[in-house]
Every structure is written in C-alpha cells, then in structure tokens.
N, C-alpha and C positions, 0 to 999 in steps of 0.2 A: 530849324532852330529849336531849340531846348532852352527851358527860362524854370530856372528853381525859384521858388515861391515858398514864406513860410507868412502863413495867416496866424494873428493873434485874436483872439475873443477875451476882450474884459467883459465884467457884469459888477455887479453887488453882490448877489451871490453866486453861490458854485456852479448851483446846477442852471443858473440863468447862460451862461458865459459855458456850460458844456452844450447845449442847447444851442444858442447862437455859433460856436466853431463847426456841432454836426450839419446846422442851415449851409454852411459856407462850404463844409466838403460837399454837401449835395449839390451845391452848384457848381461846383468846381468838376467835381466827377460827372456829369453830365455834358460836358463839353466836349469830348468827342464826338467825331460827325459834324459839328456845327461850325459856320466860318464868325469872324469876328469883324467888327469893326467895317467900316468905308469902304478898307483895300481887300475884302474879302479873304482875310489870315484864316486859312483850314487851322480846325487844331483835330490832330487825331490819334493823342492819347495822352492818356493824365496818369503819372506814376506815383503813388504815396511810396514820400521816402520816412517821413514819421510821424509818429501820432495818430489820432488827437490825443494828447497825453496834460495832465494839469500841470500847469506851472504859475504859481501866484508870483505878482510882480515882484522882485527882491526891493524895491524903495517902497512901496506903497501899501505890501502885501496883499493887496486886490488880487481876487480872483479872477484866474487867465488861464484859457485853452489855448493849445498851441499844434498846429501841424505842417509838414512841409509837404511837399509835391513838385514832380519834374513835369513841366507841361510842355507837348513837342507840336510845333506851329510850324505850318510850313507857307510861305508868304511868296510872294515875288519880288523881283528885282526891280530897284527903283530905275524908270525913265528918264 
C-alpha cells in the first residue's frame, strides 16, 4: 500500500515552524526498514513528492511549513 501524506508545521515564527517541518521529515524519512504499530506494518520507502516549502496560513497568516510524501507499507491480510 502507498499512503500520501502532507505535514504542516505552524510556529510563531518562521524559522521556529521551518525547524519543526525538518524534525518531522527526519522522522518520516527514517522509516524505512522499520515495522510499525501492533500488526507489524513494514514500511520500505518514503518518497518526497514536495517541499518543505513555506506556506503561511491564508486566514491567520501564521507561519507554516508544508511537505508531502508517498509512504509504501506493506501489511498483511486481515484474519
């Protein structure tokens, strides 16, 4: 399976909220090799399809980082 994901990072400022989206690709991109959860879900490979690119909220104009990712998990068949 393949699951597209896009992460947002608000802050107060810029560079807090560019800071916290690179925390979250570095965990994200680390997840290869590793299984997940209970049912033992392989994940074994994490694609950046964009970003981390700025993008401040259009309501709030709060500063926000934003990236996507195709993550491919491969699970078993439910019992």
């Amino acid at each position: 399976d393949m699951a597209t994901l896009t992460f947002d990072a608000y802050a107060s400022r810029e560079d807090d909220a560019s800071d916290l989206i690179q925390r979250a690709r570095a965990y994200l991109c680390a997840l290869p090799g590793t299984t997940l959860g209970d049912d033992s879900v392989a994940c074994y490979r994490v694609d950046e399809v964009g970003g981390p690119v700025a993008l401040p909220d259009p309501l709030t104009d709060m500063p926000r980082y934003t990236f996507t990712a195709d993550v491919h998990l491969r699970g078993s068949a439910l019992t």
